[in-house]
N, CA, C, O and CB atoms as a CASP TS submission, in Angstrom:
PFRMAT TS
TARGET T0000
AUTHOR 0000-0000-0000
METHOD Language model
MODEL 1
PARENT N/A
ATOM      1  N   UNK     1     -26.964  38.754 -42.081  1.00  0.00           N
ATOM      2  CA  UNK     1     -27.699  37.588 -41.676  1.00  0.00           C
ATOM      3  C   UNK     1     -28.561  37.954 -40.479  1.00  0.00           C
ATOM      4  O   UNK     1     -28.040  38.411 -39.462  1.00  0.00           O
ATOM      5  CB  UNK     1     -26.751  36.418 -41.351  1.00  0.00           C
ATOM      6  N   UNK     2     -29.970  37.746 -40.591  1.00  0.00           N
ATOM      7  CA  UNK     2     -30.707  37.959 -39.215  1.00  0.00           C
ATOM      8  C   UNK     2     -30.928  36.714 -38.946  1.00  0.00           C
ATOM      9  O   UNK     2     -30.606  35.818 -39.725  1.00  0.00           O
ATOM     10  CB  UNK     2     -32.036  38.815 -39.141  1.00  0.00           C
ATOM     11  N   UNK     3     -31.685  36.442 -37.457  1.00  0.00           N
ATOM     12  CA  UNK     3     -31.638  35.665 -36.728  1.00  0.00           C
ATOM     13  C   UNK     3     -33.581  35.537 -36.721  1.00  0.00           C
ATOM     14  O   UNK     3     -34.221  36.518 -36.344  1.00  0.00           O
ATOM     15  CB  UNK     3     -30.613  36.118 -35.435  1.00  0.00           C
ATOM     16  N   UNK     4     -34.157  34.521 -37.077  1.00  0.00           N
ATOM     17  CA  UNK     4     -35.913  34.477 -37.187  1.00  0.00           C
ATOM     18  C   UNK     4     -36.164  34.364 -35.487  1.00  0.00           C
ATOM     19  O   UNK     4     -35.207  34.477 -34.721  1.00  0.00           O
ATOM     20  CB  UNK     4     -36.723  32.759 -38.277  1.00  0.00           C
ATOM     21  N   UNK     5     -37.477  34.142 -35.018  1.00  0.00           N
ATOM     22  CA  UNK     5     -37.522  34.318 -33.885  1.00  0.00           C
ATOM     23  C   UNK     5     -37.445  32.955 -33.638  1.00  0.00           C
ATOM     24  O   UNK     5     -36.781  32.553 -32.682  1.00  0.00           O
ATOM     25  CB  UNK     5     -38.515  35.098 -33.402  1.00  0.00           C
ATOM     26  N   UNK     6     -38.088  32.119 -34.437  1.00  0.00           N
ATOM     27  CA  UNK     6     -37.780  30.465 -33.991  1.00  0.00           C
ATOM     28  C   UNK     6     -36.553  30.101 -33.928  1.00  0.00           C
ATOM     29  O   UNK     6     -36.674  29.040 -33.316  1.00  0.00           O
ATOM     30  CB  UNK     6     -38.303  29.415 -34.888  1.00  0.00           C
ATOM     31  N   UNK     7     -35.502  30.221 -34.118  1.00  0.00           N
ATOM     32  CA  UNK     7     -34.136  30.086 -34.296  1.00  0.00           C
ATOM     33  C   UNK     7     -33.599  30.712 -32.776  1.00  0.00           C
ATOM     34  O   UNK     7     -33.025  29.959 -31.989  1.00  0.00           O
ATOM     35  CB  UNK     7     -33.597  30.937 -35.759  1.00  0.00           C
ATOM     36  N   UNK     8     -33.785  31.823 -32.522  1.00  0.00           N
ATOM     37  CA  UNK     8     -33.605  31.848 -30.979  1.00  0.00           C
ATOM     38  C   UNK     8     -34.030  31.738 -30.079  1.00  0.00           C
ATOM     39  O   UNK     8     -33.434  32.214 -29.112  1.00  0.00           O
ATOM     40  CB  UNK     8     -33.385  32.399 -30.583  1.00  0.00           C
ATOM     41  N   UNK     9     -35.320  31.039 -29.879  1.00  0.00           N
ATOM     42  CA  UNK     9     -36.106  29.954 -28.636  1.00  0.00           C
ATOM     43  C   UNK     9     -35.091  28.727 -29.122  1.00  0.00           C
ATOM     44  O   UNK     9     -34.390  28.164 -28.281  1.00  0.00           O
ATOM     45  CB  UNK     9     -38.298  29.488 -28.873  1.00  0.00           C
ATOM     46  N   UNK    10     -35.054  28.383 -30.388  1.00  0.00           N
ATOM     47  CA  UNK    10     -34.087  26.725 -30.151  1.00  0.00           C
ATOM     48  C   UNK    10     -32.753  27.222 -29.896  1.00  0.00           C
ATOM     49  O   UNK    10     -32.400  26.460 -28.996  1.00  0.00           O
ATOM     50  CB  UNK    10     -33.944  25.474 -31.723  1.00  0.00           C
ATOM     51  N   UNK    11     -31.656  28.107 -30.131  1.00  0.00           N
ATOM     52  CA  UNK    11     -30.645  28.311 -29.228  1.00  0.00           C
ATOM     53  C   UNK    11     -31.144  28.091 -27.426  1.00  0.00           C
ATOM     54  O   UNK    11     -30.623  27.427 -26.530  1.00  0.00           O
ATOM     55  CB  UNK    11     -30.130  29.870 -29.621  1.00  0.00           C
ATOM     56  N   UNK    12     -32.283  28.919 -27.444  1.00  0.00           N
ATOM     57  CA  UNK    12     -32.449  29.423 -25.568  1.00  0.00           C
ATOM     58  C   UNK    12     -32.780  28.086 -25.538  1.00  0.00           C
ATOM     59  O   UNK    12     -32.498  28.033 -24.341  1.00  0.00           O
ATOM     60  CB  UNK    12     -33.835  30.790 -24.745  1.00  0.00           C
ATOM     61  N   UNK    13     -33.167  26.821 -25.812  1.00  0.00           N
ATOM     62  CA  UNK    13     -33.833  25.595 -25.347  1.00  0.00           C
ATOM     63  C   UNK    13     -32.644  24.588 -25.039  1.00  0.00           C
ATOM     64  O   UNK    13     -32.810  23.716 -24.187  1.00  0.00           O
ATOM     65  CB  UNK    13     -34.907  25.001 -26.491  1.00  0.00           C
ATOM     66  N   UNK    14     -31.119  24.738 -25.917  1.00  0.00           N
ATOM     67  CA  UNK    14     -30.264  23.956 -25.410  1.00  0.00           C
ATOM     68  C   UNK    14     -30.251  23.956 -24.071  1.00  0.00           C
ATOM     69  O   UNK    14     -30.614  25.013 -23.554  1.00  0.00           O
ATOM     70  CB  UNK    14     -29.174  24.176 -25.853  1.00  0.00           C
ATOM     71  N   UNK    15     -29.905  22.983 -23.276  1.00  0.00           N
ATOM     72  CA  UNK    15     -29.508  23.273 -22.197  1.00  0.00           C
ATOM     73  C   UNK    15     -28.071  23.669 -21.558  1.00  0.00           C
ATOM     74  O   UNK    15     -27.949  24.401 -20.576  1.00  0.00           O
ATOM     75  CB  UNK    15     -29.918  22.469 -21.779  1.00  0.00           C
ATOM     76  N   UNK    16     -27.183  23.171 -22.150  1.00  0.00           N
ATOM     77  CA  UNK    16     -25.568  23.400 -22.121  1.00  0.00           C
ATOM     78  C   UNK    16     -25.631  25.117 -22.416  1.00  0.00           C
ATOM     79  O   UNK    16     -26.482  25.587 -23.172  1.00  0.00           O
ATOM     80  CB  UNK    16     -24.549  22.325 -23.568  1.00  0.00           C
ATOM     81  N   UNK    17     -24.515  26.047 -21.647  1.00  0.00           N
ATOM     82  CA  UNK    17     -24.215  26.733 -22.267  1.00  0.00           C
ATOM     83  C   UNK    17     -22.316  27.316 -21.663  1.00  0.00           C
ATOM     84  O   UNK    17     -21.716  27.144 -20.602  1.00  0.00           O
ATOM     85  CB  UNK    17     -25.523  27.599 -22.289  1.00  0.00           C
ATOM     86  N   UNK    18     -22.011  27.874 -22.701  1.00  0.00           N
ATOM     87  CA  UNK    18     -20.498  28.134 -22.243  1.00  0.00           C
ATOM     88  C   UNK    18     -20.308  29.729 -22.325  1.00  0.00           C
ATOM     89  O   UNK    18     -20.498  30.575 -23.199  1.00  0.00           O
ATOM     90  CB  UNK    18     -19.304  27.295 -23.316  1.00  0.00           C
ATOM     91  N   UNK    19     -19.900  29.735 -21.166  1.00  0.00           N
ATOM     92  CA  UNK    19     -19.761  31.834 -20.459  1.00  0.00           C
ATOM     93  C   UNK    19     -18.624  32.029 -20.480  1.00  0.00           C
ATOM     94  O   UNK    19     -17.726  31.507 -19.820  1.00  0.00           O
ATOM     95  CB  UNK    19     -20.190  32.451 -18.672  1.00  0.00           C
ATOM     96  N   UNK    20     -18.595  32.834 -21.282  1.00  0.00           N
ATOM     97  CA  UNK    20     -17.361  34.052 -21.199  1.00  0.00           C
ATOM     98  C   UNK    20     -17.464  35.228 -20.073  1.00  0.00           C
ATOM     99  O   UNK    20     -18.306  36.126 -20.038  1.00  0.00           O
ATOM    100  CB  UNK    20     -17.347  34.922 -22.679  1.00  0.00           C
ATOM    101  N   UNK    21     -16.505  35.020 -19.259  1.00  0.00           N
ATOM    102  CA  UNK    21     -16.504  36.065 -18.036  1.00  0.00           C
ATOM    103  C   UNK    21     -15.984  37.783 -18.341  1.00  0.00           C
ATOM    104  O   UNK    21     -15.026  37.813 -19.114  1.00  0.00           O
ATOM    105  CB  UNK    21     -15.373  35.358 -16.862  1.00  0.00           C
ATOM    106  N   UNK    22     -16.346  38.856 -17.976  1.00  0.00           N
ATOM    107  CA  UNK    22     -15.203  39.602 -18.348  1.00  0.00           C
ATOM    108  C   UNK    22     -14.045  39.471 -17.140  1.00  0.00           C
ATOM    109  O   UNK    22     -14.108  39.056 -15.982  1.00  0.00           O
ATOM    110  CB  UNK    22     -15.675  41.153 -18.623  1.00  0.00           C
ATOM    111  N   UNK    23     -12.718  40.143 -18.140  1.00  0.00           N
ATOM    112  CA  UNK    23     -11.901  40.201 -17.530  1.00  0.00           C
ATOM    113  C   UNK    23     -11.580  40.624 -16.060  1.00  0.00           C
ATOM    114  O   UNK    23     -11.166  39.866 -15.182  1.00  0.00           O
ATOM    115  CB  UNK    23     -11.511  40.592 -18.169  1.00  0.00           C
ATOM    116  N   UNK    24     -11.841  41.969 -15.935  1.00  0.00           N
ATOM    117  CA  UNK    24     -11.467  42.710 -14.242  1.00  0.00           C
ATOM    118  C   UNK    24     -12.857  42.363 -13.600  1.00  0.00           C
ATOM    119  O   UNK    24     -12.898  42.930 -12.508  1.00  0.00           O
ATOM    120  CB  UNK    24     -11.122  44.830 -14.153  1.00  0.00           C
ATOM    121  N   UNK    25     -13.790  41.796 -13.791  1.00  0.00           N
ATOM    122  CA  UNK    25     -14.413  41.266 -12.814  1.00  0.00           C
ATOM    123  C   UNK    25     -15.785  39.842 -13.032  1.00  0.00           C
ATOM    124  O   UNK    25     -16.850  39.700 -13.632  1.00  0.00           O
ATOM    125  CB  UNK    25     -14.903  42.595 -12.236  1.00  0.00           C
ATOM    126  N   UNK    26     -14.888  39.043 -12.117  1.00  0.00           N
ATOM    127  CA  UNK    26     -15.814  37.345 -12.352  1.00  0.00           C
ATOM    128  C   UNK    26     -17.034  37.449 -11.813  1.00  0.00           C
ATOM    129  O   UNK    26     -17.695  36.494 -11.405  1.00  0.00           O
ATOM    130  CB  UNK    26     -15.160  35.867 -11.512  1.00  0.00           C
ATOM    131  N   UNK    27     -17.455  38.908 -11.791  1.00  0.00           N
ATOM    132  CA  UNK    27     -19.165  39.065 -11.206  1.00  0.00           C
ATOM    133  C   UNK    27     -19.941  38.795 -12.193  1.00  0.00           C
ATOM    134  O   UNK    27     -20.925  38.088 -11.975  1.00  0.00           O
ATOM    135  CB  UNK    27     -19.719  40.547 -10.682  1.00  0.00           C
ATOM    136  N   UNK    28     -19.669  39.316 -13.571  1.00  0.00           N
ATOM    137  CA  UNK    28     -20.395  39.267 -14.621  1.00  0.00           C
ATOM    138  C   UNK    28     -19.920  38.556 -16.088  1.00  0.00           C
ATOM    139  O   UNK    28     -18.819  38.500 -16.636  1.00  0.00           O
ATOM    140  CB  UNK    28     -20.671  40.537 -14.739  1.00  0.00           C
ATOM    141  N   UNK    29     -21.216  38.055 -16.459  1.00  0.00           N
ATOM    142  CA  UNK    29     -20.920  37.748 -17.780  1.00  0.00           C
ATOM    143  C   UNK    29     -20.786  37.954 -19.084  1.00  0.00           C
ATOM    144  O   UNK    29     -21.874  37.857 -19.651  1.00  0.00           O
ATOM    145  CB  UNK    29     -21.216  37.341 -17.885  1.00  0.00           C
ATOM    146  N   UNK    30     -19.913  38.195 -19.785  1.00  0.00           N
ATOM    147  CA  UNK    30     -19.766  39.336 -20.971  1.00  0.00           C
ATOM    148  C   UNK    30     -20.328  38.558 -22.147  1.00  0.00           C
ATOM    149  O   UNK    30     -21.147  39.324 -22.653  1.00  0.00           O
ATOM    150  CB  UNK    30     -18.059  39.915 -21.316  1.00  0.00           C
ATOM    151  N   UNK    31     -20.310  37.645 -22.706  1.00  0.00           N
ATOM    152  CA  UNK    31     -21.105  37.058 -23.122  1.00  0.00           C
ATOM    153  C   UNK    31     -21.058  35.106 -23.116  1.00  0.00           C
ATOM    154  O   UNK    31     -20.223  34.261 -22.793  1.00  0.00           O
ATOM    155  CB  UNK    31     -21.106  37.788 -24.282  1.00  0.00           C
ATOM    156  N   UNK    32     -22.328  35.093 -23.617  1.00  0.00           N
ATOM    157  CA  UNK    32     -22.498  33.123 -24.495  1.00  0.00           C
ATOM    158  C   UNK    32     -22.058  32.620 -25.072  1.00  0.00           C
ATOM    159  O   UNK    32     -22.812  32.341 -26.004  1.00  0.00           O
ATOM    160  CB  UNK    32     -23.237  32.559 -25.237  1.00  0.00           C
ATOM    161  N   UNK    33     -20.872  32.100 -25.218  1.00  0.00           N
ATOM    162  CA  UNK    33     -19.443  31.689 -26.499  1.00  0.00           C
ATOM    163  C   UNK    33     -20.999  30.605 -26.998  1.00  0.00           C
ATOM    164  O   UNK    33     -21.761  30.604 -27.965  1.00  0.00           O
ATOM    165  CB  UNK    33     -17.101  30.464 -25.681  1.00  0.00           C
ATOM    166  N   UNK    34     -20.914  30.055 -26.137  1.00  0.00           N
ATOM    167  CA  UNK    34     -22.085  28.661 -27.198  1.00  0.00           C
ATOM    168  C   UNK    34     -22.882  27.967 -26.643  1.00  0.00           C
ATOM    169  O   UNK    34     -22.816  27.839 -25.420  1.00  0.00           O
ATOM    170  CB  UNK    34     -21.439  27.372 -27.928  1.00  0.00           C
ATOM    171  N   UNK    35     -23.664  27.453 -27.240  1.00  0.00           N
ATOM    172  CA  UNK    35     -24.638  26.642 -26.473  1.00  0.00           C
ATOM    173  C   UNK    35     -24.826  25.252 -27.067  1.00  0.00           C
ATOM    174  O   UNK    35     -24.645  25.176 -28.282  1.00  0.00           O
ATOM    175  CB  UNK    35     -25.992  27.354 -26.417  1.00  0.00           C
ATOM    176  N   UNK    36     -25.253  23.820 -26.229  1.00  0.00           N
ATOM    177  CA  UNK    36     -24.801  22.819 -27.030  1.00  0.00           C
ATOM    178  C   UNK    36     -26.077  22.029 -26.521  1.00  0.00           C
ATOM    179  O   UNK    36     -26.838  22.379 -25.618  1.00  0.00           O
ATOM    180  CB  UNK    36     -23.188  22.216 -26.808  1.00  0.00           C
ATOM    181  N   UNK    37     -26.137  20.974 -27.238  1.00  0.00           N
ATOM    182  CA  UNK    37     -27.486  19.924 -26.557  1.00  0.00           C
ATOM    183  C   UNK    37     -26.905  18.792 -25.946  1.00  0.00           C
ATOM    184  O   UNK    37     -27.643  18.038 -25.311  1.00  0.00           O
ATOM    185  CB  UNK    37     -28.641  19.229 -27.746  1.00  0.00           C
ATOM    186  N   UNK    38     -25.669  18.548 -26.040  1.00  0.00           N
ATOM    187  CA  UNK    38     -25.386  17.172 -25.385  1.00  0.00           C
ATOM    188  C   UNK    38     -24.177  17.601 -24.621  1.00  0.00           C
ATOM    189  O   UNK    38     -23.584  18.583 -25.068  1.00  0.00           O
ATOM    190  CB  UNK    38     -25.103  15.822 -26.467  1.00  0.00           C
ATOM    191  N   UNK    39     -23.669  16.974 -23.440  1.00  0.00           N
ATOM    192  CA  UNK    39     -22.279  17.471 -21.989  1.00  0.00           C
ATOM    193  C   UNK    39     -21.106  16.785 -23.047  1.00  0.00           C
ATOM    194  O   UNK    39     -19.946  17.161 -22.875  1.00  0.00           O
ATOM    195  CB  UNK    39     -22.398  16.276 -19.696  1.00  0.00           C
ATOM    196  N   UNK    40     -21.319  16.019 -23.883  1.00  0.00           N
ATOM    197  CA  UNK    40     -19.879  15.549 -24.666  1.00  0.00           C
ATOM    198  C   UNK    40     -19.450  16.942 -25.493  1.00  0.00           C
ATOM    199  O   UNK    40     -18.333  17.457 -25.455  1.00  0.00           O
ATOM    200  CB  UNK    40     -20.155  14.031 -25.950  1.00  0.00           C
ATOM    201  N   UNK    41     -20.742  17.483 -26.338  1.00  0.00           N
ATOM    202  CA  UNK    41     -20.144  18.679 -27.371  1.00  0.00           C
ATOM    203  C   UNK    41     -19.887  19.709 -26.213  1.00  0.00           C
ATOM    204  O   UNK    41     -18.820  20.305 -26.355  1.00  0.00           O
ATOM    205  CB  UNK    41     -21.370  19.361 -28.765  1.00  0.00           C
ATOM    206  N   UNK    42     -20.618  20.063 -25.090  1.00  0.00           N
ATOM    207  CA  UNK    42     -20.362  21.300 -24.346  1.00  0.00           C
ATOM    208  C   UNK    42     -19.038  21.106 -23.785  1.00  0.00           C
ATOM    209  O   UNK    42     -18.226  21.973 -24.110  1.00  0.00           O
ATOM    210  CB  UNK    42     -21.420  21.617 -23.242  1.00  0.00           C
ATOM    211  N   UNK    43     -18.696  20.354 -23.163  1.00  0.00           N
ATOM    212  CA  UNK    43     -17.107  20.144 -22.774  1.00  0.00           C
ATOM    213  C   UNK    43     -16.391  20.413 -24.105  1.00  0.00           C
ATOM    214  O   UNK    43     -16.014  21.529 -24.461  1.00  0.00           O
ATOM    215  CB  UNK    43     -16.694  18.485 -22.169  1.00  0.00           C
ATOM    216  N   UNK    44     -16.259  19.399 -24.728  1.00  0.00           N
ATOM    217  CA  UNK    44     -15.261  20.003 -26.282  1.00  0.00           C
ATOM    218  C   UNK    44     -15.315  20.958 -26.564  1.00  0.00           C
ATOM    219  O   UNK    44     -14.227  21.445 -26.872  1.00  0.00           O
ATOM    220  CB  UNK    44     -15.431  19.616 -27.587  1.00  0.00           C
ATOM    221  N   UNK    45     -16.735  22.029 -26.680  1.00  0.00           N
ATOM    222  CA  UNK    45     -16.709  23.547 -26.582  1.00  0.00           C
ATOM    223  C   UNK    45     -15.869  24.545 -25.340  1.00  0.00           C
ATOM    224  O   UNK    45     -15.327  25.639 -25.492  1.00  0.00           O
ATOM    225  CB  UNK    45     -18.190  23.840 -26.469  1.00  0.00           C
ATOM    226  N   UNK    46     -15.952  24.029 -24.577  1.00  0.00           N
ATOM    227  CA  UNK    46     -15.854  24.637 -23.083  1.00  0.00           C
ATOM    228  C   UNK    46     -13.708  24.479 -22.958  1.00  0.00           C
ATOM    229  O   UNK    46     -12.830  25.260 -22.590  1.00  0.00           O
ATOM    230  CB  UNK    46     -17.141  23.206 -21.531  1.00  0.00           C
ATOM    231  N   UNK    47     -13.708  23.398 -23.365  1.00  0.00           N
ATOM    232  CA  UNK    47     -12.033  22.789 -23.685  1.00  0.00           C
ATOM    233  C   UNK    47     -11.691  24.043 -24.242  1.00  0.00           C
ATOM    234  O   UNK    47     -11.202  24.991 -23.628  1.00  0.00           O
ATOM    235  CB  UNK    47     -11.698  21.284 -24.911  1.00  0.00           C
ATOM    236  N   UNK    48     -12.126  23.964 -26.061  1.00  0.00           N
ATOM    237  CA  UNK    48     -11.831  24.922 -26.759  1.00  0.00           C
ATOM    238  C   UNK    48     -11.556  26.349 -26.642  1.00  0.00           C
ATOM    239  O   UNK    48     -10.691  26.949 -27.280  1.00  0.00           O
ATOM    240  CB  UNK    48     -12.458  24.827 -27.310  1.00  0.00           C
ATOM    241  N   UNK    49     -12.469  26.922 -25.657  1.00  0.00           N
ATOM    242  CA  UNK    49     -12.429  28.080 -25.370  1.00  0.00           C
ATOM    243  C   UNK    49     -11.581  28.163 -24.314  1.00  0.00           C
ATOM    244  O   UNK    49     -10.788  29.089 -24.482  1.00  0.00           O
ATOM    245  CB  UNK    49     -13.563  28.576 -25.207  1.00  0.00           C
ATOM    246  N   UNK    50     -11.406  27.524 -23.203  1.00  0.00           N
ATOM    247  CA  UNK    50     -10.378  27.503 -22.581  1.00  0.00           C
ATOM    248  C   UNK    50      -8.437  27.794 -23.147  1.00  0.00           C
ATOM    249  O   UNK    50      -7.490  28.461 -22.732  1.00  0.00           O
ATOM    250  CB  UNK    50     -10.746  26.291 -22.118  1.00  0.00           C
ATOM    251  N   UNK    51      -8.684  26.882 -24.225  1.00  0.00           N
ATOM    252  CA  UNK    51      -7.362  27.041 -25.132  1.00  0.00           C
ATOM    253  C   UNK    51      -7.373  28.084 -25.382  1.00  0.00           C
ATOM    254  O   UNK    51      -6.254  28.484 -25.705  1.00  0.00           O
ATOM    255  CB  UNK    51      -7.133  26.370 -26.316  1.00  0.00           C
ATOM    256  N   UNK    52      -8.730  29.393 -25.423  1.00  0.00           N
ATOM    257  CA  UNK    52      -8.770  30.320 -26.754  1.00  0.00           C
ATOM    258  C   UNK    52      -8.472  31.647 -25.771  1.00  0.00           C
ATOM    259  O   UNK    52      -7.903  32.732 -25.895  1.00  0.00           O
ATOM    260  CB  UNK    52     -10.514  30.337 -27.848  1.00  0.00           C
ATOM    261  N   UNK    53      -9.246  30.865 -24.644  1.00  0.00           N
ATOM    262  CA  UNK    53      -9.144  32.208 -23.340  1.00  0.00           C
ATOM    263  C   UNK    53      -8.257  31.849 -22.413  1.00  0.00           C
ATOM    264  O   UNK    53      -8.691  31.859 -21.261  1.00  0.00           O
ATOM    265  CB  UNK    53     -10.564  32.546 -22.386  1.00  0.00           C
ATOM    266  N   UNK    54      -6.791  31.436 -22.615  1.00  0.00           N
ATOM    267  CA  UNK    54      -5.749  30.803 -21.355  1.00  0.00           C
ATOM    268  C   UNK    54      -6.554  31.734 -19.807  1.00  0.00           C
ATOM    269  O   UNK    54      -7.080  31.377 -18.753  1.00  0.00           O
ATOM    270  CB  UNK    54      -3.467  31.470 -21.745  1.00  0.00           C
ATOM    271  N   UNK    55      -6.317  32.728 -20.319  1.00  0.00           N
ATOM    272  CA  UNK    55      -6.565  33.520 -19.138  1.00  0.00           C
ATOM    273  C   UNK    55      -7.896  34.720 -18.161  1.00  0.00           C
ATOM    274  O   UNK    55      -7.832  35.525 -17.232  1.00  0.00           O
ATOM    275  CB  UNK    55      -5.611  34.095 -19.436  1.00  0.00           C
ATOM    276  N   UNK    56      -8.856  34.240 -18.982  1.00  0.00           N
ATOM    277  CA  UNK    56      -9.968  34.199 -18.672  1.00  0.00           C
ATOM    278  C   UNK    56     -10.860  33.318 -17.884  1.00  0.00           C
ATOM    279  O   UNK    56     -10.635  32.109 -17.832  1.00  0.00           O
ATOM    280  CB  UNK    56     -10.259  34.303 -19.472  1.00  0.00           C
ATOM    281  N   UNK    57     -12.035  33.957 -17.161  1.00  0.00           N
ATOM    282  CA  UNK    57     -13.302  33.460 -16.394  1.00  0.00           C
ATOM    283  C   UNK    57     -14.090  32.406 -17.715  1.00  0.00           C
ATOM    284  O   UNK    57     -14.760  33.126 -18.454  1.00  0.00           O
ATOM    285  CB  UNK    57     -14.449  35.075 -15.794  1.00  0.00           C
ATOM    286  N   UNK    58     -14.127  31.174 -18.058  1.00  0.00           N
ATOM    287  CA  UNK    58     -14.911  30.521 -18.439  1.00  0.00           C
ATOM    288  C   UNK    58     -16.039  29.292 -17.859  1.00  0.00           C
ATOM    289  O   UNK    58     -15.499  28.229 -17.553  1.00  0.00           O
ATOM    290  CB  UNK    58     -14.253  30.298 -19.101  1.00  0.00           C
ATOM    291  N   UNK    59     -16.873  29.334 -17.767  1.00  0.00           N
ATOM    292  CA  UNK    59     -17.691  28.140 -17.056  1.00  0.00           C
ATOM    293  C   UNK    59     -18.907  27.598 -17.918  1.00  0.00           C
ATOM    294  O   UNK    59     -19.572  28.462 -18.490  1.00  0.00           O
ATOM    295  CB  UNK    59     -18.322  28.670 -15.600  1.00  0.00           C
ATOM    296  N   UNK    60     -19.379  25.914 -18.124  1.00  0.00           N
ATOM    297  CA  UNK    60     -20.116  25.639 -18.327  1.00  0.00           C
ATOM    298  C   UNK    60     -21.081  25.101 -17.323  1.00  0.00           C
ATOM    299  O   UNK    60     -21.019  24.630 -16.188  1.00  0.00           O
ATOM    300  CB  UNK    60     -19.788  25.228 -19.061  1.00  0.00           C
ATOM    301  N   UNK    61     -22.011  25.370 -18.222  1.00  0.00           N
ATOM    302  CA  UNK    61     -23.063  25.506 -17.217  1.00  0.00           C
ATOM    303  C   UNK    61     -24.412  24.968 -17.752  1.00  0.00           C
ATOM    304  O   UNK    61     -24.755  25.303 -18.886  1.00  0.00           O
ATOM    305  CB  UNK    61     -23.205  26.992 -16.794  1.00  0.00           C
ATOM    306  N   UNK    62     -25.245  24.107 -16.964  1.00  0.00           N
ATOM    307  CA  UNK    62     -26.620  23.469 -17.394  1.00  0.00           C
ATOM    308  C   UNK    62     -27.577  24.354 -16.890  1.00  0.00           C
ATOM    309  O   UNK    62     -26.966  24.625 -15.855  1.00  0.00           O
ATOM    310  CB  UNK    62     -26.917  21.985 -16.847  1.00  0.00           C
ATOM    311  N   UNK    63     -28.647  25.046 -16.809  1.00  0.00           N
ATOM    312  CA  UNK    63     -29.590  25.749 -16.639  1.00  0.00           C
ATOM    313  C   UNK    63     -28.871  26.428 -15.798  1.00  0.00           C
ATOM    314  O   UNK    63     -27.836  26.987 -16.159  1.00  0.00           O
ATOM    315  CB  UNK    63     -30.791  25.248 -16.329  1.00  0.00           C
ATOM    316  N   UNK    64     -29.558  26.496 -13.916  1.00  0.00           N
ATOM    317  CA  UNK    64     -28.693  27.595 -12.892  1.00  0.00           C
ATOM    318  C   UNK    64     -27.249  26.326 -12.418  1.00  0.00           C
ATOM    319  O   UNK    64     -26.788  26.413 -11.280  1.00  0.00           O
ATOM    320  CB  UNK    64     -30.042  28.282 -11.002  1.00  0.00           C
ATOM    321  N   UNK    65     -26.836  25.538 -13.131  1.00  0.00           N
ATOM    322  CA  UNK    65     -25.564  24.279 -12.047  1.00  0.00           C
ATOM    323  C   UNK    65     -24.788  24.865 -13.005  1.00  0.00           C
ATOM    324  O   UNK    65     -25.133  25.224 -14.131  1.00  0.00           O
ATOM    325  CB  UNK    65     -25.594  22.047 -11.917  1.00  0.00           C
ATOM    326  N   UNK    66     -22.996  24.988 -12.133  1.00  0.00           N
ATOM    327  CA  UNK    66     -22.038  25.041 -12.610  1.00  0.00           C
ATOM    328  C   UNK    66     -21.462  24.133 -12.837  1.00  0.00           C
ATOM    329  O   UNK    66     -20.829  23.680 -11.883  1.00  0.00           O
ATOM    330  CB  UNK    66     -21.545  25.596 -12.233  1.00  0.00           C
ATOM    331  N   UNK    67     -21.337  23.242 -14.424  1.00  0.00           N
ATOM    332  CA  UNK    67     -20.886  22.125 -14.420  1.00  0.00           C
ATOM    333  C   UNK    67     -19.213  22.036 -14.286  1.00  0.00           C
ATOM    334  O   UNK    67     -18.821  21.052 -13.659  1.00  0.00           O
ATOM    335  CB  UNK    67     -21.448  21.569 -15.556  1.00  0.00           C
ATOM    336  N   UNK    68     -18.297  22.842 -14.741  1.00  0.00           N
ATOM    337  CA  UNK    68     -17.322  23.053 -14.765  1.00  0.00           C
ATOM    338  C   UNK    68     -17.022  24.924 -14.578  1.00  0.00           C
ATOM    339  O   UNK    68     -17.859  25.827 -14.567  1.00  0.00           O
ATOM    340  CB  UNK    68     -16.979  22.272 -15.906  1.00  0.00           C
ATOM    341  N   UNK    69     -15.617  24.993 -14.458  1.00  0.00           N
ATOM    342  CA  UNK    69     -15.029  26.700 -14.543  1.00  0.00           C
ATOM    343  C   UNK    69     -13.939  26.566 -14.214  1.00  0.00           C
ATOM    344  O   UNK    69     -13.457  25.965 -13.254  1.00  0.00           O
ATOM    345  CB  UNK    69     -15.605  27.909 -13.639  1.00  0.00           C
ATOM    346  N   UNK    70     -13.278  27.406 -15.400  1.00  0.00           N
ATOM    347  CA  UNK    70     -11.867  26.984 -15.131  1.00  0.00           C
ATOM    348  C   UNK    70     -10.818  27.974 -14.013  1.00  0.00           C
ATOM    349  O   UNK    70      -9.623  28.263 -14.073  1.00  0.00           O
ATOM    350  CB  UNK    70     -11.203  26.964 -16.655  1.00  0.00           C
ATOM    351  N   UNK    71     -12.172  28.390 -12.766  1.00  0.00           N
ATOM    352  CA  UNK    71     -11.373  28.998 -11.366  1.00  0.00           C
ATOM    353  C   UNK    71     -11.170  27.967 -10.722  1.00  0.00           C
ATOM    354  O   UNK    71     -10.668  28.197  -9.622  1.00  0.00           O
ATOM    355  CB  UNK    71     -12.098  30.035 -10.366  1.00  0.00           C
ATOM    356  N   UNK    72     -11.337  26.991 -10.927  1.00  0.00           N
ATOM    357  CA  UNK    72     -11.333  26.363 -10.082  1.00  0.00           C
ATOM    358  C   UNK    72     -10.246  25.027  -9.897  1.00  0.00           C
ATOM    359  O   UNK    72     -10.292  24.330  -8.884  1.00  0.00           O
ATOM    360  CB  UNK    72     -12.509  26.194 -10.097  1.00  0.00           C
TER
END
């Protein structure tokens, strides 16, 4: 399956997105679990992954604001 180029400007245009931290260090981000258009689906995403990563750096996030992270 490839990805067209219009298809990833409308991923990059959500504004929600949910970060996967790596493990040995919360400097960086290992990757984009998901990206959502509305704070109701990004939380339910952000929940989810939390369940998925007990013990991991996760944070959602609206453009540069940290809306949530579960260091905190």
């Amino acid at each position: 399956m490839t990805r067209s180029a219009n298809s990833s400007r409308s991923a990059e245009a959500l504004p929600y997105r949910i970060e996967l931290w790596h493990a040995e260090s919360h400097e960086t981000i290992e990757r984009v679990l998901a990206r959502a258009v509305t704070a109701q689906l990004a939380r339910a995403i952000f929940q989810a992954a939390r369940d998925e990563h007990p013990q991991r750096r996760i944070t959602l996030r609206k453009g540069n604001r940290i809306l949530s992270d579960t260091t905190e």
